[in-house]
C-alpha positions in Angstrom: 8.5 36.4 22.4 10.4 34.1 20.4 10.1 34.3 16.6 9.2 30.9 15.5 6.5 30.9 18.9 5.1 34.2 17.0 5.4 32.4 13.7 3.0 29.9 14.8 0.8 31.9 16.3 0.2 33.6 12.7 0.1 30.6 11.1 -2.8 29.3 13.2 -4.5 32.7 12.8 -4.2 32.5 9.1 -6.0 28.8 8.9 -8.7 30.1 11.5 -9.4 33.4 9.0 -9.4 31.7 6.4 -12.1 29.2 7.3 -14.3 32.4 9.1 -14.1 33.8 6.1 -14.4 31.0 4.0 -11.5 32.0 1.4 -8.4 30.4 0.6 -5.4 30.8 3.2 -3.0 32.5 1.0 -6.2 35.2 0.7 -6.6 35.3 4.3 -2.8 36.1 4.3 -3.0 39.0 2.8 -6.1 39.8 4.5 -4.6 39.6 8.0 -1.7 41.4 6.5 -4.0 44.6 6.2 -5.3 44.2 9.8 -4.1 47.1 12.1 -4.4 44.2 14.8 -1.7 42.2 13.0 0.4 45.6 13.0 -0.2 45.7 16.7 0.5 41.8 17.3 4.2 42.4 15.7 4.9 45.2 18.4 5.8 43.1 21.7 5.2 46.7 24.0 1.1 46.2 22.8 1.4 42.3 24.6 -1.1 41.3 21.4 1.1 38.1 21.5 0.3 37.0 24.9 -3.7 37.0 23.4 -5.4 33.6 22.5 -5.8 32.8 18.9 -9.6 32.8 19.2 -9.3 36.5 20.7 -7.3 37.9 18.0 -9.3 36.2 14.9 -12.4 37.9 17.2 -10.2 41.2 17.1 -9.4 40.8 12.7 -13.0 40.2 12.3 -14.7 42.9 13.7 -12.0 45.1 12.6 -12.9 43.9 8.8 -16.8 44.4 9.6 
């Protein structure tokens, strides 16, 4: 996958965190950061990147529960 299509992709996950989890987007950076789905979405042989946003943010979250 292209970088700036991935780019994107983390970008809009980062906005969605942050308002799930009410908290500001650079904390929701560092949050997804920590995730071992974001780990997982930066390997292209897992296909994390071909997931919808909603799906992943669904994935971070009940990884953080």
């Amino acid at each position: 996958m292209r970088e700036s299509v991935l780019r994107r992709k983390e970008a809009r996950l980062v906005m969605k965190l942050a308002e799930a989890l009410d908290i500001s987007p650079e904390k929701a950076l560092d949050v997804l950061y920590s995730t071992k789905t974001y780990r997982l979405l930066m390997e292209p042989k897992y296909g994390m990147q071909l997931m919808s946003d909603n799906y992943l943010l669904e994935d971070i979250l009940a990884e953080l529960k």
